[in-house]
N, C-alpha and C positions, 0 to 999 in steps of 0.2 A: 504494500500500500504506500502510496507517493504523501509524502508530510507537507504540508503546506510549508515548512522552510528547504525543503526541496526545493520548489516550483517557483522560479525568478518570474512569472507573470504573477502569483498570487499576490504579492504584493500591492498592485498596479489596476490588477481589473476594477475592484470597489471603488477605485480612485477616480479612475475616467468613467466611470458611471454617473446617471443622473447631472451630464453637464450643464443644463438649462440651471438647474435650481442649484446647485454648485456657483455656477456664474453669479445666481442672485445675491445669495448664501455672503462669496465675497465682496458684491458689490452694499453688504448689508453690514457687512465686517469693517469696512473703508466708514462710513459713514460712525459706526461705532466707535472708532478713534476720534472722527470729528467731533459729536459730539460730547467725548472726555475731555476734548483740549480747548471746543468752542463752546461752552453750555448756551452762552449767551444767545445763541442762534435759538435759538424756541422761543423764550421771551421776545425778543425782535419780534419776530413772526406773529407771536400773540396777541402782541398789543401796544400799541404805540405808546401806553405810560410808561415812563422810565422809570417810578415808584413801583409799577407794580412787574418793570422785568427781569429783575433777578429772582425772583419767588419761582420761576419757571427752570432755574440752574437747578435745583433738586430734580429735577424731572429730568432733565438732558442726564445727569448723574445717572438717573436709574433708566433710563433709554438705551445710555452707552452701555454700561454694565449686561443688563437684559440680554441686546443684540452683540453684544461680544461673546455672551455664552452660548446661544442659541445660535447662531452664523460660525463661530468655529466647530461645533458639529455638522452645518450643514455643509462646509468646506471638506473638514478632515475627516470626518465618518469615512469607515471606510464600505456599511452593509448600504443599500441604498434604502433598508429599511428605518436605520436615523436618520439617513440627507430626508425622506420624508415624514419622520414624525419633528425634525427640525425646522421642515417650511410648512409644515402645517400648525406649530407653535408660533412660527411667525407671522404666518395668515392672520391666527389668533389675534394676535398683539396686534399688528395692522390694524383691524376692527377696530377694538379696542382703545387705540390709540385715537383714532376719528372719533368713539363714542364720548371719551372723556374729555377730549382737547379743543374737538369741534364746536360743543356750546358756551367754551368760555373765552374763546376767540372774541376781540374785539368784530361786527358787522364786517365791515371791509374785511378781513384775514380770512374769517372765516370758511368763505368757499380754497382758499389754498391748502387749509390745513387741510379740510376735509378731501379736496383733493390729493393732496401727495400721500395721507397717510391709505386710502382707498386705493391710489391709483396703485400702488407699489403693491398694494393685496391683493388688486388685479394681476401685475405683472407675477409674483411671487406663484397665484392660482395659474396662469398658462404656463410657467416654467415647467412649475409642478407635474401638471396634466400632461405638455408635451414628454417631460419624461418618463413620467407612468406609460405611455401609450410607447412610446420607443423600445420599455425594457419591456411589455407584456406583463407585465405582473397586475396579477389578479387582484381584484378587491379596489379598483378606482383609485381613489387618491386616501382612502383610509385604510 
């Protein structure tokens, strides 16, 4: 019987798996740094009071945090069974993110928020889907 540290592909297959949401997964991980280094960027976005936009830095804190853990499984996993319970936690948060953030936007921001945090749930859900449908596995995207 051949050991998986035999086999110089075993490594590598899980890897180049699920590329779509891999793609996302990093592209969610980059943003994850920004927001640790830039919190102020939420608040900006939120509300044009300068009193009330540093209240919004705890949130970028737990945004960055969140999507650092959640996006380096969806990177480095290697079964493509966590790259998608990783963008389906992400999905999650997406939502979520629109549900809490989107009604305390100041009027004007608010169709942004709501859009970026949706739009990326959108992008996050075709990733997903195009990869499910690529590898054949059974059971949709759950």
């Amino acid at each position: 019987m051949l050991d998986r540290r035999d086999d110089p592909g075993a490594d590598t297959v899980g890897i180049m798996s699920m590329p779509l949401s891999r793609a996302m997964s990093a592209a969610t991980l980059a943003y994850s740094v920004f927001a640790l280094v830039k919190p102020r960027h939420i608040g900006d976005n939120m509300t044009s009071d300068p009193v009330q936009q540093p209240h919004y830095d705890v949130v970028a804190y737990v945004f960055g945090g969140r999507d650092l853990a959640i996006s380096s499984i969806g990177v480095f996993a290697r079964s493509p069974q966590a790259v998608r319970a990783a963008m389906l936690a992400r999905i999650a948060c997406d939502v979520a993110d629109a549900a809490v953030l989107g009604p305390r936007a100041d009027a004007d921001s608010r169709a942004k928020i709501m859009g970026a945090a949706l739009g990326w749930g959108v992008l996050n859900v075709a990733a997903l889907a195009i990869d499910t449908r690529r590898e054949g596995t059974r059971g949709a995207l759950v």
